[in-house]
N, C-alpha and C positions, 0 to 999 in steps of 0.2 A: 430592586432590580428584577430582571425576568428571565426566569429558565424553565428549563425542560424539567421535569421531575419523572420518575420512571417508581409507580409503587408496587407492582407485580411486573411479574415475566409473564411475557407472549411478542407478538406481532407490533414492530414498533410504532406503527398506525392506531394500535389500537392501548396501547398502555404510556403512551409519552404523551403528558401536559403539560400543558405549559402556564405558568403562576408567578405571583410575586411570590419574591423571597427575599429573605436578608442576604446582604454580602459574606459571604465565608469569610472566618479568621482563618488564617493562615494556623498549621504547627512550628513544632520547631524544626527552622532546615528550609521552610518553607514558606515562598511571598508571593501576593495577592496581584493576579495578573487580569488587566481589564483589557477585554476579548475583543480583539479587529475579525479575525475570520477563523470561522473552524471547519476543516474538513471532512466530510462525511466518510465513514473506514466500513468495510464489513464488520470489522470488532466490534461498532456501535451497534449492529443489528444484532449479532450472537449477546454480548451484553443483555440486550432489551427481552432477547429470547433467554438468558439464564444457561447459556451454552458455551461464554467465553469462559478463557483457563483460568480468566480472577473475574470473582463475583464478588459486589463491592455491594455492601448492607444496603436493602432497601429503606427508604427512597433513596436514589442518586440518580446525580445527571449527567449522562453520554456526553461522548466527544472527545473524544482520544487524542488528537489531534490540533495545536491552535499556532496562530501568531499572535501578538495580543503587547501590551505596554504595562511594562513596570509600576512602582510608584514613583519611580527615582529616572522614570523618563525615557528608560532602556523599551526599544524595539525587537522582542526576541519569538523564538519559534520552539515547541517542547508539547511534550507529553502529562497534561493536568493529571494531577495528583488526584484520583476517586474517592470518595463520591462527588469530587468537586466537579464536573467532568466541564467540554470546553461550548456546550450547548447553554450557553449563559453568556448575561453579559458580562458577570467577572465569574473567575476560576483560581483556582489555588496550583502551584504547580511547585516542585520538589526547587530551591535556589539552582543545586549543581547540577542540576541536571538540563537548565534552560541554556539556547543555545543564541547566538545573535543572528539574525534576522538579516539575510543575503542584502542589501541596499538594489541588486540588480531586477530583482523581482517586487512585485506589489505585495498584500496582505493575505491574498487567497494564493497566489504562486508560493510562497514563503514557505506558508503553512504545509503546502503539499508538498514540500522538497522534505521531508522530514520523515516518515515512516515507510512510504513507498519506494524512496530514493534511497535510504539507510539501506533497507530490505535489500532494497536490487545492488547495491555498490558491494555490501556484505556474499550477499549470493553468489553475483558473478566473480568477485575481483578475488576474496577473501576462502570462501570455499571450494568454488570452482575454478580461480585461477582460471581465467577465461583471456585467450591472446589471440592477437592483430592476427586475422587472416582466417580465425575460427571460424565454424558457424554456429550460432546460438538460435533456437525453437526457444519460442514464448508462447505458452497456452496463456489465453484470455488477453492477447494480446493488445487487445484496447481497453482494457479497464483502468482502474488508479493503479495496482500494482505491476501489472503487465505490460503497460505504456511507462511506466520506469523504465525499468527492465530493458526496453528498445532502444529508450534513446542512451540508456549507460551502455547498451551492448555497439552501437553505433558510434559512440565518442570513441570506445574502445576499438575499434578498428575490425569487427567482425561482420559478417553475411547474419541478416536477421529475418527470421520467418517465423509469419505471426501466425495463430491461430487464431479463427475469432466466431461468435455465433450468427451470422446473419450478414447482409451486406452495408447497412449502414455502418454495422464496425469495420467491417474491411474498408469502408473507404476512410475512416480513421488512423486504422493501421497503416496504408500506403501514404496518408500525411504526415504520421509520423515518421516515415522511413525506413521502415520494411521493404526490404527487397525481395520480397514473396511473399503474399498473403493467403489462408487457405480459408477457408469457410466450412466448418465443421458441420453446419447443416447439408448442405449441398455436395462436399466433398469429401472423397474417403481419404481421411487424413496422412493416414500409414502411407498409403498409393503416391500422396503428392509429394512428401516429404522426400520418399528415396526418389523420385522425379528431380524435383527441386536439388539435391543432393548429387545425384549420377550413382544413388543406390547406396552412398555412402554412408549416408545418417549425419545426424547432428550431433557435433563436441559436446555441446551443454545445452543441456532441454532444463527450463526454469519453469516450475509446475506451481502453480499459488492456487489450484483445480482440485487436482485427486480425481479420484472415482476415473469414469471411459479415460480420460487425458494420460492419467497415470499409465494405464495400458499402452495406450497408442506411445508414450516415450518409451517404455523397454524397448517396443517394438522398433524404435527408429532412431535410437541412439548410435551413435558410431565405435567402433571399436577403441577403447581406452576413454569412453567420453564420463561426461557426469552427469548426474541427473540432481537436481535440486529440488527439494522439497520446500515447499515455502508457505502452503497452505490446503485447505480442502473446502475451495468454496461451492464444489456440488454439495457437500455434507456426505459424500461416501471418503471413508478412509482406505484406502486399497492396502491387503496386505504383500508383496513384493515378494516373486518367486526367485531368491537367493541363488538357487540354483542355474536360475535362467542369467543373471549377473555375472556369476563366476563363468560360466560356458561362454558368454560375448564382452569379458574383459572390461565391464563398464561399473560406475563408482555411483550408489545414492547416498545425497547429502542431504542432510538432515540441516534446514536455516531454524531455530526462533532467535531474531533481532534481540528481541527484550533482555534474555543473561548477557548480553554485553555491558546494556549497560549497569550491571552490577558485576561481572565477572572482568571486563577489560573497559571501564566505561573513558579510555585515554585514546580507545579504538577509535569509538563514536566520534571525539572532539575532532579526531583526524580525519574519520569520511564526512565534517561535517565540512573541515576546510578543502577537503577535494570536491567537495557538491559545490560549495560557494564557487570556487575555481573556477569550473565546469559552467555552472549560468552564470558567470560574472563573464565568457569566455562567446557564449550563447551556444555551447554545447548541447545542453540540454534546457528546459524548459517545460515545468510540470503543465499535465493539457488539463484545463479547469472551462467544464464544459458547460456548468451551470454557477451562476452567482444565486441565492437563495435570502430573504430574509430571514430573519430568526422565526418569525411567524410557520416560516414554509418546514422548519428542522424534520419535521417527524416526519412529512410526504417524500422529504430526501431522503433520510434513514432508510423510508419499505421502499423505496425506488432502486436502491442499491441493494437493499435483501435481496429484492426478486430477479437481479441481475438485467437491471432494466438500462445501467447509466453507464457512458464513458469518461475515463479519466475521473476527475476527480470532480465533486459537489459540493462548491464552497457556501457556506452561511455565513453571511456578511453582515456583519457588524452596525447599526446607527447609533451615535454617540450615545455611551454608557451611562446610564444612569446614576 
């Protein structure tokens, strides 16, 4: 078969190749899943860089993210088991931890309802408690995890306002259904928001940013709102002036998805059956902006380091070898 192999950390461009390999065995717990589509995550780029929270022995292969086919025939969607990762044509992935495969969506749609959809359903429903009539801020509002985030804050019956870097994503954001979009190049964020708002600020600001973003949410959250932390894809970590929290009555929450599935992994099964729900419903619908060959993996990978891509960057699968 053919995968990606990753033998040092740097620049995923420049340290992912791609070789025959032998098919992975499986351990125990664990079966050998041959790979329709895997989606490209920021994880896979911090991995490649040596920067993710699990750094899995070199060589291994990226890919976080897959839908893929059993041996026993099952069409399911999950999180490969490392070093096996989902940038292969087969991968190894934990049994209970694999989930079935939405029948309303394709291979690449599947795949992407799965870590960015977890994320945002945990974020807003679970942490945030986020309700019909709220209004939810989403920085990077067209990315894979941010364009979650809209259309579960949308199904949910809120006012959503995107943040986004440039104008081709705004017109992303407004097809997703954003009913404000700002453009953080162009405009002063803090300004549009209490605009957008009538000075009020936003219930639940869902941050997957850090660094400036972070800022600009203390700034424009609303009284009694939350602030959700979900990630730091500038790579700055802001540290949060506590004080400034207690004075305007507002709550930061702290998402990582992943201790669910070992600290409540009965959670997971349940937002996986409300995600199904939802696209079975055509509520939502992951935005999969590019289909990729396996060939293409790595120019996908540094295309989404450099904060280049929207929605999500499937690699697609040709019958497995």
């Amino acid at each position: 078969m053919q995968a990606w192999h990753v033998h040092e950390n740097g620049e995923p461009s420049e340290v992912m190749r791609l070789a025959e390999a032998e098919r992975p065995t499986p351990g125990d717990g664990q079966v050998l899943v041959r790979v329709r589509a895997a989606n490209v995550n920021f994880p896979d780029a911090l991995l490649c860089r040596g920067q993710y929270q699990i750094r899995p022995p070199l060589p291994f292969t990226p890919g976080v993210e897959i839908c893929g086919e059993t041996e026993d025939g099952r069409r399911v969607i999950g999180n490969p088991a490392l070093p096996y990762g989902g940038f292969a044509e087969y991968a190894v992935a934990d049994a209970a931890a694999l989930l079935p495969a939405p029948e309303s969506l394709d291979d690449a749609e599947a795949a992407a309802l799965h870590i960015g959809y977890q994320t945002g359903w945990f974020g807003l429903h679970r942490r945030a408690g986020l309700q019909a009539g709220e209004t939810l801020l989403v920085h990077a509002a067209a990315g894979g995890v941010g364009s979650a985030a809209v259309q579960l804050g949308k199904a949910a019956g809120a006012t959503v306002i995107g943040v986004v870097g440039g104008a081709d994503k705004a017109a992303v954001a407004r097809e997703l259904g954003c009913d404000a979009v700002i453009d953080r190049r162009t405009e002063d964020v803090v300004a549009a928001v209490k605009e957008a708002t009538g000075g009020r600020g936003a219930d639940v600001i869902y941050d997957p940013v850090g660094g400036e973003a972070y800022t600009q949410s203390a700034k424009t959250v609303a009284f009694e709102g939350r602030i959700v932390v979900v990630g730091f894809a500038s790579g700055i970590i802001p540290s949060p002036a506590l004080n400034h929290a207690l004075v305007k009555n507002y709550s930061i929450l702290g998402l990582h998805w992943g201790l669910y599935n070992t600290k409540n992994p009965k959670l997971v099964q349940h937002c996986h059956d409300q995600l199904t729900d939802l696209a079975a419903r055509g509520a939502i619908k992951p935005l999969v902006s590019e289909r990729v060959p396996l060939a293409e993996a790595a120019t996908a990978v540094q295309k989404v380091a450099d904060g280049r891509s929207t929605g999500r960057i499937a690699v697609v699968m040709e019958e497995a070898r």
